[in-house]
C-alpha positions in Angstrom: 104.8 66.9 136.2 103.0 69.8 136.3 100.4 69.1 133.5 99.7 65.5 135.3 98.4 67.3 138.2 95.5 68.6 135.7 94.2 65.2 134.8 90.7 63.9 136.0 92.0 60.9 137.5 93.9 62.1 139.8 91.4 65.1 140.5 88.0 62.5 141.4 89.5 61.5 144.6 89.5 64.9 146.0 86.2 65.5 144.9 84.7 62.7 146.6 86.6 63.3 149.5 85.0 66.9 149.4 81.6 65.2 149.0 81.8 62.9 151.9 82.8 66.1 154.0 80.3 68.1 153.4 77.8 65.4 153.6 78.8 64.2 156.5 79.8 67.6 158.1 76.9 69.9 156.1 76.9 72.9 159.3 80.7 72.6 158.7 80.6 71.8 154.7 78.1 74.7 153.8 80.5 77.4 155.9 83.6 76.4 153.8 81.6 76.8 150.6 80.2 80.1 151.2 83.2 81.5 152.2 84.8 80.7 149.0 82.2 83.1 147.1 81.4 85.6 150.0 85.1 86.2 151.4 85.8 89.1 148.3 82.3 90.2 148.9 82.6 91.0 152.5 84.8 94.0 152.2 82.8 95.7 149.4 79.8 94.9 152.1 81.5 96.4 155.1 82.4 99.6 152.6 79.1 99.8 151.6 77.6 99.3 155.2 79.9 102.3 156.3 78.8 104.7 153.5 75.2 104.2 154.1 74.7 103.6 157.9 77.9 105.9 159.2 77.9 109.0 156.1 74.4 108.9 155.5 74.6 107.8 151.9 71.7 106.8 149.8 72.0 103.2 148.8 72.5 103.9 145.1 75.3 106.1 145.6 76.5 104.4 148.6 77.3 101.1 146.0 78.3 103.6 143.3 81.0 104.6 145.7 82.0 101.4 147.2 83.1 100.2 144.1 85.8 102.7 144.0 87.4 101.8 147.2 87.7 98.8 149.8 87.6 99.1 153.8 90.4 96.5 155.3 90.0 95.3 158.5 92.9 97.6 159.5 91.3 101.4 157.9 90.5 103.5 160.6 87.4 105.7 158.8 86.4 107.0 162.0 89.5 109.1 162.5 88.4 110.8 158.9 85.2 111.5 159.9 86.1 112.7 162.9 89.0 114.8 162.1 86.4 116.5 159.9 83.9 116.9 162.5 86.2 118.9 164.3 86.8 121.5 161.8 82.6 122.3 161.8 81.5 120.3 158.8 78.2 118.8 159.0 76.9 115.2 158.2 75.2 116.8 154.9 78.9 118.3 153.9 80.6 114.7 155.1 78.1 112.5 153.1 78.4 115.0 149.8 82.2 115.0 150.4 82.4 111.2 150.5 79.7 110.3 147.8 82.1 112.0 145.6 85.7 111.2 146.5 85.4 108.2 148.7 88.7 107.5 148.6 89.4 109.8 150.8 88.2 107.7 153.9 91.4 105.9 153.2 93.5 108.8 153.6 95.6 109.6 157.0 94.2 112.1 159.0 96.9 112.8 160.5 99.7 113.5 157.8 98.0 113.8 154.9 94.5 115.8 155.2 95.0 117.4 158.2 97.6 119.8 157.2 95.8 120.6 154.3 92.8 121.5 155.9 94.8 123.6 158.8 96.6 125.5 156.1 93.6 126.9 154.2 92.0 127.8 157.4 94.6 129.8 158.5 94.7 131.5 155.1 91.0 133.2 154.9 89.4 129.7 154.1 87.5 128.5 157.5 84.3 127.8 159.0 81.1 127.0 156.5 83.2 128.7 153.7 86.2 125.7 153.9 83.4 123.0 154.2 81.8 124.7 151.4 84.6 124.8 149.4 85.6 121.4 150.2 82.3 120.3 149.6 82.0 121.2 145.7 86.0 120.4 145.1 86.8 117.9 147.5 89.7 117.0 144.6 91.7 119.8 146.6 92.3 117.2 149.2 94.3 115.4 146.9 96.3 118.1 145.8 100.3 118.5 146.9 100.1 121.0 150.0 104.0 121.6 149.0 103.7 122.0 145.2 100.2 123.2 144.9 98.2 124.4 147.3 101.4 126.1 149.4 103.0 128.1 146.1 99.5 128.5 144.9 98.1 130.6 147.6 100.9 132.1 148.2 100.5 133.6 145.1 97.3 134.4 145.1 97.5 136.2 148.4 100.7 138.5 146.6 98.4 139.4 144.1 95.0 140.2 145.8 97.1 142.1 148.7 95.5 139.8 151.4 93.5 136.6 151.9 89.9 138.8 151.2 91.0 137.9 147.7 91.4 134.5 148.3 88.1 134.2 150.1 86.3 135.9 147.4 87.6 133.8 144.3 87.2 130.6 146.4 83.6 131.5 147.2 82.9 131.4 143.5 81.7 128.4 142.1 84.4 127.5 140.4 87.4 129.7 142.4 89.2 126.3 143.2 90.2 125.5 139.8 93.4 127.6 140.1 94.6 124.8 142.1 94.2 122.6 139.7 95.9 124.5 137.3 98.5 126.2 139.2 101.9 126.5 137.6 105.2 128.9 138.1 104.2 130.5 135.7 101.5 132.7 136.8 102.9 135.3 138.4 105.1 136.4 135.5 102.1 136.3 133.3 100.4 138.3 135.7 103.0 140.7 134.5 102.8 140.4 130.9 99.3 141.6 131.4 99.6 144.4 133.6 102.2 145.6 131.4 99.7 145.6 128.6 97.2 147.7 130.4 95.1 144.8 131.4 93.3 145.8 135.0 93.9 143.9 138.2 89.9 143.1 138.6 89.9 141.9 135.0 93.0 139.7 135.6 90.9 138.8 138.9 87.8 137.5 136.5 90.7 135.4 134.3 91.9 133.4 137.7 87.8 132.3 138.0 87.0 131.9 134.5 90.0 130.2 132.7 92.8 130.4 135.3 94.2 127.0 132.8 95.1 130.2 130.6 97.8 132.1 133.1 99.5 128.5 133.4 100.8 128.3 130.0 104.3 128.8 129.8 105.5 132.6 129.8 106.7 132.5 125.8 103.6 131.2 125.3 101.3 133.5 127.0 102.9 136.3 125.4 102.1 134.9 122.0 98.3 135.3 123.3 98.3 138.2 124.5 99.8 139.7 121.0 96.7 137.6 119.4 94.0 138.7 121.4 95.3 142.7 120.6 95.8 142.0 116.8 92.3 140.8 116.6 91.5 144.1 117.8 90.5 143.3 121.4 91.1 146.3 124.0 93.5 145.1 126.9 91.4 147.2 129.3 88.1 146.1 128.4 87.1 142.5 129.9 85.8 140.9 126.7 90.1 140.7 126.2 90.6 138.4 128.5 86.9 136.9 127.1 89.0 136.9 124.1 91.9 135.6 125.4 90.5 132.5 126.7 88.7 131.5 123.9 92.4 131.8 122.2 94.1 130.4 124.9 91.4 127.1 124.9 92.5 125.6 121.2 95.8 124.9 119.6 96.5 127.0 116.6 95.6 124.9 114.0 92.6 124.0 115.4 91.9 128.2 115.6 93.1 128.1 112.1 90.8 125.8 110.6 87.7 127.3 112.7 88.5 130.6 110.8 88.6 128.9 107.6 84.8 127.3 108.2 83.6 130.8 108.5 85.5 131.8 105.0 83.9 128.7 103.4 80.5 130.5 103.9 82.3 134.0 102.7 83.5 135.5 105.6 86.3 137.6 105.2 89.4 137.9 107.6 87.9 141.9 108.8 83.9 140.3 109.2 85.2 137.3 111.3 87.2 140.1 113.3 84.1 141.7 113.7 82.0 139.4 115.1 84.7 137.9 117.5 84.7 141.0 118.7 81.0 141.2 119.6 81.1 137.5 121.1 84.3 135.5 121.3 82.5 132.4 123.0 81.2 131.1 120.2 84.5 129.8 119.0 84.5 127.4 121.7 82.2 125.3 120.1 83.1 122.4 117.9 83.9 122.9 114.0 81.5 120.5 113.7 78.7 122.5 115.4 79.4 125.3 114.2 79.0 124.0 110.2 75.8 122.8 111.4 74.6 126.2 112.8 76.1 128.2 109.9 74.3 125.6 107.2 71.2 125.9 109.2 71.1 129.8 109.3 72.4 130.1 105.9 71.1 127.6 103.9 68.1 127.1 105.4 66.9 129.9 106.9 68.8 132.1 104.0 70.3 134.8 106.5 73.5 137.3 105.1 76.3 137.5 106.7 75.3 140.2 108.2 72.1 138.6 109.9 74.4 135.8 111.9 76.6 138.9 112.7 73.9 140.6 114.9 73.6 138.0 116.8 76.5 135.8 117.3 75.1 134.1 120.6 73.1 132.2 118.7 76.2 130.0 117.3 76.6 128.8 121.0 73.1 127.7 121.3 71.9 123.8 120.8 70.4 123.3 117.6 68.5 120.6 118.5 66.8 121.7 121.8 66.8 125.4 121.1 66.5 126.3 117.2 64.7 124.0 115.7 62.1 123.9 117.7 61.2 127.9 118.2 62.3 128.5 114.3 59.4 126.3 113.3 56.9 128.3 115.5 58.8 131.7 114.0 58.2 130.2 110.1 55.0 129.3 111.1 53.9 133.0 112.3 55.7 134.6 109.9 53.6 132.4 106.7 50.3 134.2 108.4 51.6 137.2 108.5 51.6 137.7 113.0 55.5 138.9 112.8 58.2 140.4 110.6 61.2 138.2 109.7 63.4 140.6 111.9 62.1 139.3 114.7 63.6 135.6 114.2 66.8 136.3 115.9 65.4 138.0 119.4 63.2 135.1 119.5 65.9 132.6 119.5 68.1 134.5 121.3 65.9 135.1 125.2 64.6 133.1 127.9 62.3 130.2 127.5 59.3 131.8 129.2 59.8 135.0 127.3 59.8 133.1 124.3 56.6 131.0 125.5 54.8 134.4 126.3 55.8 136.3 123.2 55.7 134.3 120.5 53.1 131.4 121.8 50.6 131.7 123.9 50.3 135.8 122.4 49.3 134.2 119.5 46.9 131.1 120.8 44.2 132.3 120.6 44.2 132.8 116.3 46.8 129.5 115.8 45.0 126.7 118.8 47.2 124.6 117.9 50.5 126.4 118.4 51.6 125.6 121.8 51.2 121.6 121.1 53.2 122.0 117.8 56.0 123.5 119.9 55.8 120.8 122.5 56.1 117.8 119.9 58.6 119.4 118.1 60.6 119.5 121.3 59.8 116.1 122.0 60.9 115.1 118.6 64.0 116.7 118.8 65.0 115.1 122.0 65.0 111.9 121.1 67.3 112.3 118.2 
């Protein structure tokens, strides 16, 4: 029955009966068609109406963000924006805010942001600082109040002694991330490291850095902690908790196998040690990265051990954009003689218009054509 309703002949008879309509009624004809195609349209166009003519969004971004949410006839957008209004933000705040998480517009003002936003005011976060932070994390707003932002400032206000604490961390760029990240765990692991000597303002630093790391589980974290000391880090000194990050970022097998790359270019155990100590970060980069930089160096640019040891930074840097490009001028003032070898690693390591003054235009006027090598190289480089 159902696969008779499928065949052509019994299907023409409608169609001419939808011909003669529309012919004969074309006003009428031409309405029902376009309705057909423009009905699931005309939502994403309302949407995208709202974000650009009501926020203030660009156009681009306004469609960007429309995609990501629908206005129905029945959302009541207005009450957002207004409820925000009331608590001082301004239509640049609202129309970052919105560009990012335009879901929110869909939210209820009433039970869901509301208390969020009342409870961080009365804890230390009002005024331009709570549209500020808002602003750059408007994820917050989707946050538990109950599970996570309640038990989280809670804590955080035990440990700083007040809310100054709290204002402080969240005026960093990248204070809200405890929020994120919050667990039960915290404040016992705050613990562990006081009882290790590790300093309140240091702990302070590890809540804005890598707060991800005082989440782990309590077991865990202790395993860290014993880590970070055996590879000769001082708990009082801040690279510990430098240290204890970069730990705390990788499973231990991943670790593992980083610390064997280095001992496949002769590094022992005691001269990895060292140079972790000097600069933990550049463990954070990829094995693969890091094999590149080592073979470069090494191979290439036939440094000791010793040589990538004085300047460990330079594993974090981008071989591509940074290396290649200012080692060729380097070799290329070294073969006539302008600079001593030694002088390789400071000029990776500093600031592009140091490196420009230094090592570039100081040397223009016997090489012309120095400045333009470094420029194409750059170019090159970029588009690989």
């Amino acid at each position: 029955m159902a696969n008779s309703l499928l065949k052509p002949s019994l299907l023409r008879p409608f169609a001419q009966d939808l011909r003669n309509f529309t012919h004969n009624n074309t006003t009428i004809g031409l309405k029902f068609l376009s309705s057909l195609s423009q009905t699931p349209q005309s939502t994403n166009d309302r949407t995208q109406d709202y974000l650009v003519h009501t926020i203030g969004l660009p156009k681009d971004s306004a469609l960007a963000a429309a995609k990501k949410i629908r206005l129905k006839p029945t959302a009541d957008p207005d009450s957002v924006l207004a409820l925000f209004n009331a608590y001082g933000f301004t239509p640049s705040h609202i129309a970052s805010i919105f560009s990012k998480q335009s879901c929110l517009l869909l939210a209820d003002p009433d039970t869901t942001l509301k208390p969020k936003i009342e409870f961080l005011s009365k804890n230390g976060i009002s005024g331009n600082l709570l549209a500020d932070v808002i602003c750059r994390d408007p994820h917050i707003l989707h946050r538990s109040l109950d599970k996570q932002i309640v038990p989280c400032i809670d804590f955080l206000i035990n440990f700083f002694g007040s809310t100054d604490g709290v204002v402080l961390l969240f005026s960093a760029g990248g204070g809200t991330r405890v929020l994120e990240t919050f667990s039960e765990s915290m404040a016992p692991n705050v613990e562990v490291l006081r009882a290790n000597g590790v300093p309140d303002s240091n702990i302070a630093k590890m809540l804005s850095l890598r707060p991800i790391a005082l989440s782990k589980d309590v077991e865990h974290f202790i395993d860290i902690v014993e880590k970070t000391k055996e590879m000769g880090l001082n708990p009082s000194s801040l690279m510990f908790i430098h240290g204890m990050c970069m730990i705390a970022s990788m499973s231990k097998d991943k670790w593992l196998s980083k610390v064997h790359l280095f001992k496949s270019f002769g590094w022992s155990d005691e001269q990895f040690r060292s140079m972790f100590l000097k600069q933990p970060f550049f463990m954070k980069r990829s094995e693969e990265h890091l094999k590149r930089m080592l073979d470069f160096f090494m191979n290439k640019w036939d440094w000791t051990l010793e040589d990538v040891s004085k300047y460990p930074v330079l594993l974090n840097l981008s071989l591509e954009k940074r290396v290649i490009p200012r080692s060729s001028i380097v070799q290329r003032l070294i073969s006539k003689g302008f600079i001593k070898r030694k002088s390789f690693g400071k000029a990776l390591q500093r600031p592009e218009q140091w490196f420009l003054e230094k090592f570039v235009m100081k040397y223009l006027s016997e090489d012309p054509h120095l400045l333009e090598m470094y420029q194409e190289t750059k170019k090159k480089m970029a588009i690989q």
